[in-house]
Steps between C-alpha positions, in 0.01 A plus 500: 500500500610578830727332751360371832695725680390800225162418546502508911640816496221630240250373745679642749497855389150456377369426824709793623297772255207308536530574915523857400259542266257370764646743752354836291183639635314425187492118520469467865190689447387194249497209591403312169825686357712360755333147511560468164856626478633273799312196283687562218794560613467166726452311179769644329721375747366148479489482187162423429280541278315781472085504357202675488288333705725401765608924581156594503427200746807498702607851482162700485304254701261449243251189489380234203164715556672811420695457209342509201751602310877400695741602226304887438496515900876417567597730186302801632682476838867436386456785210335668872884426689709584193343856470595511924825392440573772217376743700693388805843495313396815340538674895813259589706485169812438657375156617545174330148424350279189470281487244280267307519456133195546288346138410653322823477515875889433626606797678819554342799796602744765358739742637391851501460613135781759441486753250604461140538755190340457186715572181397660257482389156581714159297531249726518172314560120563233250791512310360429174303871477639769348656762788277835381200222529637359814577887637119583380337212707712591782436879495067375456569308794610704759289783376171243540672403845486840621198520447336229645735612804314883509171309479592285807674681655166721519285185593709412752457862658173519442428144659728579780333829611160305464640188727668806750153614501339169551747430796443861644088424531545142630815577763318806633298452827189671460302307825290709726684606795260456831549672840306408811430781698356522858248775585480546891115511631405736783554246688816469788816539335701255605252216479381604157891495381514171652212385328557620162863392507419096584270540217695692248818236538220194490350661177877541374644214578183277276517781202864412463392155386270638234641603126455830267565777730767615725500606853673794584477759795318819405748722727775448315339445125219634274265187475227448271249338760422482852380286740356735758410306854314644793426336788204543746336399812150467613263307778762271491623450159782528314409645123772534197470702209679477223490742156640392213577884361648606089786735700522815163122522520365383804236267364356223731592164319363268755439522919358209706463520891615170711403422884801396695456296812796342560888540418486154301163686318783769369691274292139359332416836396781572393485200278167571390579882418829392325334266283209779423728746418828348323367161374393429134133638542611757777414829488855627383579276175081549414510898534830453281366307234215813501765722349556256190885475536669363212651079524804635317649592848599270780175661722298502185592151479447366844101691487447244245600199681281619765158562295587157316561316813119537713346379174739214441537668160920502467493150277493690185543858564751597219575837631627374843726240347615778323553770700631196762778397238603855445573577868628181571796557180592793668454444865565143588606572822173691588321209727141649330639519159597093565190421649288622233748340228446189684143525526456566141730250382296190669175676357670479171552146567155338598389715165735250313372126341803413475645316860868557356478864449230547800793279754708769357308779559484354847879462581560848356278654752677269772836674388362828476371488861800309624785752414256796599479333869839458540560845436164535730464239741244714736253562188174313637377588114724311351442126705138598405611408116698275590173275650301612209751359246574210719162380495454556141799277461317265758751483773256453795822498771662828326148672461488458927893607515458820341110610665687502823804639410259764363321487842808522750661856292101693474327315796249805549405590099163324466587475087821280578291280781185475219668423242731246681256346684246440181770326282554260816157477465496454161753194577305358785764605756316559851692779574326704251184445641618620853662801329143605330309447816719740708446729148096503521562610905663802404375836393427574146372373181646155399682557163379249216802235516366458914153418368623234214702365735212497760300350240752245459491388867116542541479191208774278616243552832223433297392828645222602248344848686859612576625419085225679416521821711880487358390494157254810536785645642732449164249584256535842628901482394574307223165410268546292196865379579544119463588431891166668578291297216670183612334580890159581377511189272592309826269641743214501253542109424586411929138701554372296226441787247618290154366777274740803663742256532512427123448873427826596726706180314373641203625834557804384573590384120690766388728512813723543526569566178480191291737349824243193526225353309313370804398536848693197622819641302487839706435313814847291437705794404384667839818621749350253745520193715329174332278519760387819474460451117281199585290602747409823270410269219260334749370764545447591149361170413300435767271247487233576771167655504430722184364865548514603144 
């Protein structure tokens, strides 16, 4: 037991690590880590006891609503700090370390660990064999040793060339490299340069924001694509063209033509071509995917996100969670590698019955994403899985944090703003709504997370028409997925259609994969606000007029 004195000065120096611990990029960038580590470090000092229920109320700012199960919820998130804290110490070992022990939540402390040699122990026969015995046992021995040793030793090569391999695939950047090149027009030279350069840096400046590809400048590299931009003028009018050209072979991939009336009109299309060319469905990842590239390579890998991502198809897909986990062991550093890891990591979560090991899932993902933003604090990409997993987690205030930290670092890539804008949506935050209208007054076609979250804001309206034109609209991307089911079922029982209605809920039995045994139990388990989730089971259930 310590002294009074003893035990200020453990506080003391507690507090002390504790201030440093929250200092490190990692848990500034999380705020539940450092909520929670402040908390118990607070009690600690008092002296108080420490429960459950009252860390996941106090510390993680949890309701009575929320918690059905307190003591699996505070568990998850201390097991959540000690795995920060290990890996904290593991980059600072010369500091004295807090820690918490397994089975208790006092933050506890101990002087740098130093190092300390093991000693070896000696084997000796038993004296009661005869020697020539004893001599023959030994002799078997070491001649059985060495040979276990040759076989390992070969294993171990064997398994080390294979993991060199492994490494050599998944550390190896094989992205497209894109140029964009301006082609003068017969036009006057120094106002076509001057045209074609405010556009070239406007297109540049949005594709920088967008993932899979790297920029470079065709005059001083080989590049495997290029953007080729001309620029002409007639009866007024300001036309750009833009090719989207395989460099080796000189096939057209894609080419669009935009009309340009204004110098605020230069950064829209340049928005809209961005989008068209470098987002998930553009014209560069969808002529890629054409060639059948293999997942087992960080390109490979990144295809498959985008084909699994327009159909809402990545809950499940075993071959991106691999692929995901093998880049990621390799590559943590790599802010795609980390995004995917994350992304796959809350998908293998909501697949999970069990809240303990889906909360886990959760906070895993959190961590993964955390340390990968410190490291790269300008990746839009990776505050986009940060929302995602907040609001699987149900942190309405943390799912709005991260959509516009997403939004400030990629303001002009219309992916970021959808996808941001649709979980606000999603969580009945008005900004979303504003976001998606600006969305439908650009150029270009509206990816499928803008029309569910359009779809979203048309019921909370009551906007029949406009839910319905949305839900044409996503039958086109994502057909037989639960989220889609879930809207028909809705707008079919709000027009009063009970049969479709019935059919959709019906459909929707085996999704997502045993996950829920009944409409109302899919509706709950919905990343959304309680409002949302009632007004769609209004919907659902609707008891005006029947059609059918």
């Amino acid at each position: 037991m310590l002294d009074d004195k003893a035990q200020d000065d453990s506080i003391a120096r507690i507090r002390h690590a504790a201030e440093s611990v929250l200092a490190d990029s990692v848990f500034q960038r999380s705020p539940v880590l450092s909520r929670l580590l402040t908390y118990l470090v607070d009690m600690t000092a008092q002296g108080a006891p420490l429960k459950s229920y009252t860390i996941a109320v106090d510390a993680l700012g949890k309701t009575v609503d929320d918690l059905d199960d307190p003591d699996t919820y505070a568990r998850v998130a201390v097991a959540r700090l000690r795995k920060a804290l290990t890996s904290h110490y593991a980059a600072h070992p010369a500091d004295e370390e807090i820690f918490i022990d397994s089975g208790s939540y006092m933050v506890q402390i101990r002087d740098a660990p130093a190092n300390q040699g093991r000693a070896e122990r000696e084997v000796t026969p038993s004296s009661g064999l005869p020697r020539r015995l004893v001599e023959h046992l030994q002799h078997f021995r070491w001649r059985y040793a060495a040979g276990c040793l040759v076989v390992i030793s070969a294993l171990a090569v064997f398994m080390l060339l294979d993991k060199r391999q492994d490494q050599r695939i998944w550390t190896a950047d094989n992205f497209p490299t894109v140029a964009i090149v301006p082609e003068r027009s017969g036009q006057a030279k120094n106002q076509a340069e001057q045209d074609l350069s405010n556009y070239r840096l406007a297109l540049r400046d949005v594709l920088q924001s967008y993932y899979g590809f790297r920029l470079v400048d065709a005059t001083k590299s080989a590049t495997d694509y290029e953007i080729r931009l001309q620029v002409n003028r007639a009866a007024g009018k300001r036309i750009e063209s833009l090719s989207l050209v395989e460099a080796q072979s000189e096939r057209l991939v894609w080419s669009d033509r935009y009309e340009i009336s204004s110098a605020q009109k230069i950064e829209h299309v340049a928005i809209a071509a961005a989008a068209e060319i470098g987002g998930p469905g553009g014209a560069l990842h969808s002529f890629a995917r054409g060639q059948h590239i293999e997942t087992q390579s960080p390109y490979g890998c990144w295809l498959r996100f985008t084909a699994s991502i327009q159909t809402y198809k990545t809950i499940g897909d075993h071959e991106l969670h691999n692929c995901a986990a093998k880049w990621y062991a390799v590559a943590e550093e790599h802010p795609i590698a980390a995004f995917l890891r994350s992304w796959t990591l809350a998908n293998e979560g909501m697949a999970k019955l069990n809240p303990a090991s889906r909360l886990a899932n959760l906070n895993e993902a959190l961590d993964v994403v955390h340390r990968a933003s410190a490291l790269n604090p300008d990746s839009a990409m990776l505050y986009l899985t940060e929302m995602r997993t907040y609001s699987f987690l149900g942190d309405q205030n943390l799912v709005r944090q991260s959509a516009m930290n997403a939004l400030t670092k990629a303001a002009g890539n219309r992916v970021v703003k959808g996808m941001a804008a649709s979980w606000l949506v999603f969580w009945n935050i008005p900004d979303g709504a504003d976001l998606l209208q600006t969305l439908e007054d650009e150029e270009g076609p509206p990816y499928p997370w803008e029309c569910a979250g359009r779809f979203v804001v048309a019921m909370m309206r009551d906007d029949v028409p406009q839910a319905g034109r949305m839900l044409a609209h996503l039958r086109t991307y994502m057909s037989g997925q639960p989220l889609l089911l879930l809207f028909e079922a809705a707008y079919a029982g709000r027009t009063g259609n009970r049969k479709e209605a019935q059919q959709a809920l019906d459909a929707l039995r085996p999704f997502p994969r045993g996950l829920a045994v009944s409409p109302e139990d899919i509706i709950e388990r919905l990343p959304a606000a309680p409002e949302v989730k009632t007004e769609l089971a209004h919907w659902i259930f609707y008891k005006g007029p029947q059609n059918g």
